[in-house]
C-alpha positions in Angstrom: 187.1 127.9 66.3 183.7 128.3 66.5 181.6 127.9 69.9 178.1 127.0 69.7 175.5 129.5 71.4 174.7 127.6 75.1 170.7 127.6 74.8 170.6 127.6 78.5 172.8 130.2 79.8 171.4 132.5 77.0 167.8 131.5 78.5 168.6 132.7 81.7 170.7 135.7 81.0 167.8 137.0 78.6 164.7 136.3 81.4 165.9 135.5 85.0 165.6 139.5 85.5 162.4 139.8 83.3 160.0 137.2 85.0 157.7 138.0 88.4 159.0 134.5 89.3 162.1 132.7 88.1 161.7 128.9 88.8 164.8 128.5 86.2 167.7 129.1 89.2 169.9 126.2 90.1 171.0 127.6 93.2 169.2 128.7 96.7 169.1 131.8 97.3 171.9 133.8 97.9 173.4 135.3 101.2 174.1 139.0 101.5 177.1 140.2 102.4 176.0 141.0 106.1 174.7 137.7 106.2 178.3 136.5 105.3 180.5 138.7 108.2 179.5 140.1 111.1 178.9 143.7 111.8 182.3 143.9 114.3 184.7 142.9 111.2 182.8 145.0 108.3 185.2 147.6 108.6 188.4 145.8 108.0 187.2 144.5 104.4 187.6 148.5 103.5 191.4 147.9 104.3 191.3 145.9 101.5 193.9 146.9 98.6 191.7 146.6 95.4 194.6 145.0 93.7 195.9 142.0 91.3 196.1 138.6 93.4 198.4 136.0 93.0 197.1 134.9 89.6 196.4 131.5 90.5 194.8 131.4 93.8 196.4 133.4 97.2 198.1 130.8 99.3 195.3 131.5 102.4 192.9 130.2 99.6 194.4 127.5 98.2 194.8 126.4 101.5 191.0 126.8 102.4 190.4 124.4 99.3 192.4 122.0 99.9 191.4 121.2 103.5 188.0 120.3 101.7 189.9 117.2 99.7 191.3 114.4 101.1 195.5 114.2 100.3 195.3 117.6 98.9 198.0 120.4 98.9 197.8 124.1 98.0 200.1 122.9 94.6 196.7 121.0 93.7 194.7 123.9 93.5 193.6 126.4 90.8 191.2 129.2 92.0 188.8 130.5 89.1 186.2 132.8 88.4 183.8 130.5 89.1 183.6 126.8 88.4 182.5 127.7 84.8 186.0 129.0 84.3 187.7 125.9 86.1 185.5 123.6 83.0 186.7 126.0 80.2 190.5 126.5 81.5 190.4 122.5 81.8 189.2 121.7 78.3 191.1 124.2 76.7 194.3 122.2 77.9 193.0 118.5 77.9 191.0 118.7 74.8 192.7 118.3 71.3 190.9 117.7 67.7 190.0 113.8 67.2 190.1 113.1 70.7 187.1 110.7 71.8 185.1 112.5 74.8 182.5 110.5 76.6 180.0 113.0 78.4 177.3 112.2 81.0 173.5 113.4 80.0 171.3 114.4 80.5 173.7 117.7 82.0 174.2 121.1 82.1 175.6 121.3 78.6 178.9 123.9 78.9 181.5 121.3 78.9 179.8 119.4 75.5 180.0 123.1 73.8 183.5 123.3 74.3 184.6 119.9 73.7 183.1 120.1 70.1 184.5 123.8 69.6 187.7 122.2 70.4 187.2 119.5 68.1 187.2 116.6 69.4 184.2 114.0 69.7 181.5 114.1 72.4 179.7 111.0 72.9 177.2 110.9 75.2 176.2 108.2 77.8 172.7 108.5 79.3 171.5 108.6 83.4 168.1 106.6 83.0 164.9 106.5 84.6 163.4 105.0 86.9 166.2 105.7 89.3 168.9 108.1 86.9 171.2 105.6 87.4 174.0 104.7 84.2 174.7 101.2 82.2 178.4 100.8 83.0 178.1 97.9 79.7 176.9 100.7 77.6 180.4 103.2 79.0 182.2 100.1 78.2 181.5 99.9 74.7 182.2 103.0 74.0 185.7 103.0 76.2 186.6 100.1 73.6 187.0 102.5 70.5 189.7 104.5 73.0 188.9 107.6 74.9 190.5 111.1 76.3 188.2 111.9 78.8 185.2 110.8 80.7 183.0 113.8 82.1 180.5 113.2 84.8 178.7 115.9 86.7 177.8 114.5 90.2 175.1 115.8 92.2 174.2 115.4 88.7 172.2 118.8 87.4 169.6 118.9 86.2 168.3 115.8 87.4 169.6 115.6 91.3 170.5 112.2 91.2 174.0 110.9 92.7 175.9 107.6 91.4 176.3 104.9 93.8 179.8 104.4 95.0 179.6 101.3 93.0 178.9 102.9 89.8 181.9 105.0 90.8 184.3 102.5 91.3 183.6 101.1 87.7 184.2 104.2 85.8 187.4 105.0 88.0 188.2 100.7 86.6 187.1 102.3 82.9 189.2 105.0 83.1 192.1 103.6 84.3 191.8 100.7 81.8 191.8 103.2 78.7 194.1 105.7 80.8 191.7 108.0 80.5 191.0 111.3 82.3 187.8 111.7 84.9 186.8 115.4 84.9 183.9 115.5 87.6 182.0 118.6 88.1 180.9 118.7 92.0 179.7 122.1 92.6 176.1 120.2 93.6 178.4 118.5 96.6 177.6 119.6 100.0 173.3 120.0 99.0 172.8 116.6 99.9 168.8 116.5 100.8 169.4 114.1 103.7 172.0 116.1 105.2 175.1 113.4 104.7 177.9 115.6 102.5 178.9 113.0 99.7 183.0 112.0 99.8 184.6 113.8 96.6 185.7 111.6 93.9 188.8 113.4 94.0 192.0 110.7 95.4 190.5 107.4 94.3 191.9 107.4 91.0 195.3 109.2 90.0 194.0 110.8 86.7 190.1 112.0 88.5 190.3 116.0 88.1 187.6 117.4 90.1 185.7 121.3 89.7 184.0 122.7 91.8 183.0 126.4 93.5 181.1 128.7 95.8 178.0 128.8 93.4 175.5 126.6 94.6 175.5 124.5 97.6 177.0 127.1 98.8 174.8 130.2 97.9 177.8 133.1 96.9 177.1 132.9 93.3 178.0 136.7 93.1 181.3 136.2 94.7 182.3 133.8 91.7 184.5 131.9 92.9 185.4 128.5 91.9 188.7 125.7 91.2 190.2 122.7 89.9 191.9 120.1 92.3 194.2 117.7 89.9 198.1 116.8 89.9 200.2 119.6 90.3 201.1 119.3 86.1 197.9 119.4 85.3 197.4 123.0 87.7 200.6 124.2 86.5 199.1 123.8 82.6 195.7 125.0 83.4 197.4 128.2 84.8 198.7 129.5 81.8 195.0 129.8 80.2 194.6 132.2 83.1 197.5 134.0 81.9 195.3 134.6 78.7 192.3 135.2 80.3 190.5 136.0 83.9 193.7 136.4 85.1 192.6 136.4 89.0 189.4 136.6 90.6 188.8 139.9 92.4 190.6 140.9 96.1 187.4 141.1 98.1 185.9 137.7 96.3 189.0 136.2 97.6 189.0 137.5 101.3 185.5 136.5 101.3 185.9 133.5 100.3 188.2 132.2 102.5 185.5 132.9 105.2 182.9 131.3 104.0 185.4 128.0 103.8 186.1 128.4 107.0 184.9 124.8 108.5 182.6 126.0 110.9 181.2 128.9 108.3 181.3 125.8 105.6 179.5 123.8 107.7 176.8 126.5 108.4 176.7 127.6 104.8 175.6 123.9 103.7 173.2 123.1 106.3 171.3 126.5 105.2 171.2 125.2 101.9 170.4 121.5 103.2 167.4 123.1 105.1 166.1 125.0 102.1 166.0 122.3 99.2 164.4 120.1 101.9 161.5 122.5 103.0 161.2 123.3 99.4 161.0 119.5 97.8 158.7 118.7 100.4 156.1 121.8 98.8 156.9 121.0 95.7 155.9 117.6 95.6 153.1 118.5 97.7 152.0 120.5 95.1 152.8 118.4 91.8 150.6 116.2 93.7 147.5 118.2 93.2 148.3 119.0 89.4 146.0 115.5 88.7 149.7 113.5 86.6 151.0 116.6 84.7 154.0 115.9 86.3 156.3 112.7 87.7 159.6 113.2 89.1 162.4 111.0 90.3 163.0 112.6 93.7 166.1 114.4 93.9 169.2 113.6 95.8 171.3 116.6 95.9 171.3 120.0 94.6 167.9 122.7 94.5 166.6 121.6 91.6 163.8 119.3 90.4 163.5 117.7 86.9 160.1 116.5 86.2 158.4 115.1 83.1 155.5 116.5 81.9 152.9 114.5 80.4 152.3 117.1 77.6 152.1 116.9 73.8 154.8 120.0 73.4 158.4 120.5 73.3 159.9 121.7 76.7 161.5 125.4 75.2 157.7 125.6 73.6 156.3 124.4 77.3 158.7 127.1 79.3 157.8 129.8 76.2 153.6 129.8 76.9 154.3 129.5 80.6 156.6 132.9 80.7 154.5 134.5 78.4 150.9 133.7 80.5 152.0 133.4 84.0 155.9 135.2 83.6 157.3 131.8 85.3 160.2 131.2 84.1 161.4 127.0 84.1 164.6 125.5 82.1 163.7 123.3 79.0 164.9 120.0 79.3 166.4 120.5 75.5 168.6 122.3 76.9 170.4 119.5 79.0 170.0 116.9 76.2 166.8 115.7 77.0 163.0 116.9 76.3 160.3 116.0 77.5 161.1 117.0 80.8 161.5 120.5 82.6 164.2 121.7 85.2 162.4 123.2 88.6 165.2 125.3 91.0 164.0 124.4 94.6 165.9 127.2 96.4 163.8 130.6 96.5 162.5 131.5 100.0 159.8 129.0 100.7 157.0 131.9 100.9 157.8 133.0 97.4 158.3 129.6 96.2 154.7 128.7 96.9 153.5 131.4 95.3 155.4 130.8 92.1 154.3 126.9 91.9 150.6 128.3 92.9 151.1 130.6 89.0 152.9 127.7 87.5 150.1 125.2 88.2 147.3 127.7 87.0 150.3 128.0 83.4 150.3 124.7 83.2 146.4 123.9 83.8 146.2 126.6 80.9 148.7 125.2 78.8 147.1 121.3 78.6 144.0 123.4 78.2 144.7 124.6 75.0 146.3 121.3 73.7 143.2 119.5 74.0 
């Protein structure tokens, strides 16, 4: 087997830590740990045996999930090393060669990469402007060949749209009509910019297998933690990749963890997100404003992140490439989510920083258009 390089992970991992500014971030900015417990219950976390969990989740965990789903027991959990993990252990056990794959674009591009290293066929059905909405005829015609699975990443990234819950409904009818699976990445669920959290599509349909983590509405990226919900046969399966590989996220992850879920922490943890992407869209379109139509965007609905088009005669890695090297700004290509033309923006540094990042990017961009002419 033979995985394909993911552009966009590579991106980041090779500049995030290089730049002055790194618009490229998906997440808001992360707590720190004294932001996370108070000062009166520091000490007990070094009580903590730096030992082997329970393999698939602890039960105080599983439990903390599964109050988050509707109908949910600890026996539908999986806990992961983040929601990355929870896509790759889910594949890896759905995903056989020749199976028909139909895959949501444009998206964060991890769960394509594997499907094709697994073998099996990814086709891809487009979110489209003017709203990034879907063409449930188009899904259709491709359900009519047959099909394994249906992935769908809602909050979508990179563009920060949501489906209506009518456009839900009719892939949960397409699914059940082939018998497919539903795999739906939610780890944008909770950033809702108008403050209303989203229902989970997890419980609607019997065969919907939802991931999710602590990532990014959330801001504990560094804790990496993340799970599937799905039957119990499906959790049981999905376990034994763990056997083969992360094993079990780390002690203190796990004791943290289970306070930030919480419901009163949850709640607090989401409405500091909620308050950041909003402050932060409201400067950034503010600001693409004043850049004279070098950029239109769809405003987003969920999630820190932006995904503009720019009205440049360049390919998007080319675009992010001048802009790094004259202004060390770093943005995500929108090649690398299936669709140039366009550019991902995160919306969740601090809002001081964050101006002044735009203020560099503008005087990039300005430069940039500047030498095309």
């Amino acid at each position: 087997m033979k995985i394909p390089r993911f552009e966009m992970e590579r991106w980041q991992s090779e500049w995030e830590h290089q730049v002055r500014f790194n618009l490229g971030e998906s997440g808001v900015f992360p707590l720190c740990l004294s932001e996370l417990v108070p000062a009166e219950e520091r000490n007990a976390l070094f009580e903590t045996e730096l030992a082997y969990l329970q393999t698939d989740g602890t039960s105080g965990l599983k439990e903390s999930i599964a109050r988050i789903y509707p109908g949910a027991a600890p026996g539908n959990i999986l806990v992961t090393t983040g929601s990355i993990e929870a896509n790759f252990q889910l594949l890896w056990h759905l995903v056989e060669p020749g199976d028909r794959v139909l895959f949501m674009r444009p998206n964060f591009l991890q769960m394509q990469g594997l499907t094709e290293a697994f073998g099996a066929h990814c086709i891809p059905f487009y979110l489209r402007e003017p709203d990034w909405t879907l063409d449930l005829d188009e899904v259709n015609s491709f359900c009519e060949q047959g099909v394994k699975l249906i992935v769908v990443t809602d909050p979508n990234n990179p563009v920060g749209s949501v489906l209506s819950l009518e456009q839900r409904k009719g892939l949960e009818d397409l699914a059940a009509r082939t018998g497919a699976w539903l795999v739906v990445d939610e780890v944008y669920l909770g950033a809702e910019l108008d403050g209303n959290t989203l229902p989970s599509w997890w419980g609607a349909y019997p065969r919907t297998i939802v991931t999710c983590g602590l990532s990014k509405a959330y801001g504990l990226p560094g804790l990496r933690v993340g799970w599937i919900v799905a039957s119990p046969e499906i959790i049981q399966a999905c376990w034994e990749g763990k056997d083969y590989t992360s094993i079990s996220i780390s002690a203190l992850s796990d004791k943290l963890a289970v306070r930030a879920l919480q419901p009163e922490k949850r709640e607090a943890l989401l409405a500091r997100t909620r308050d950041i992407i909003r402050t932060n869209w409201d400067t950034f379109r503010a600001w693409m404003d004043g850049l004279d139509g070098l950029l239109t965007c769809v405003p987003p609905r969920a999630g820190a992140i932006a995904f503009p088009r720019y009205h440049l005669d360049i390919n998007s890695t080319l675009l992010t490439q001048r802009l790094m090297e004259r202004k060390s700004v770093l943005l995500c290509p929108g090649d690398q989510f299936g669709l140039d033309g366009y550019v991902r923006f995160g919306l969740g540094d601090p809002n001081a920083r964050f101006g002044q990042a735009l203020e560099e990017a503008a005087e990039g961009l300005r430069l940039i258009r500047d030498e095309l002419a």
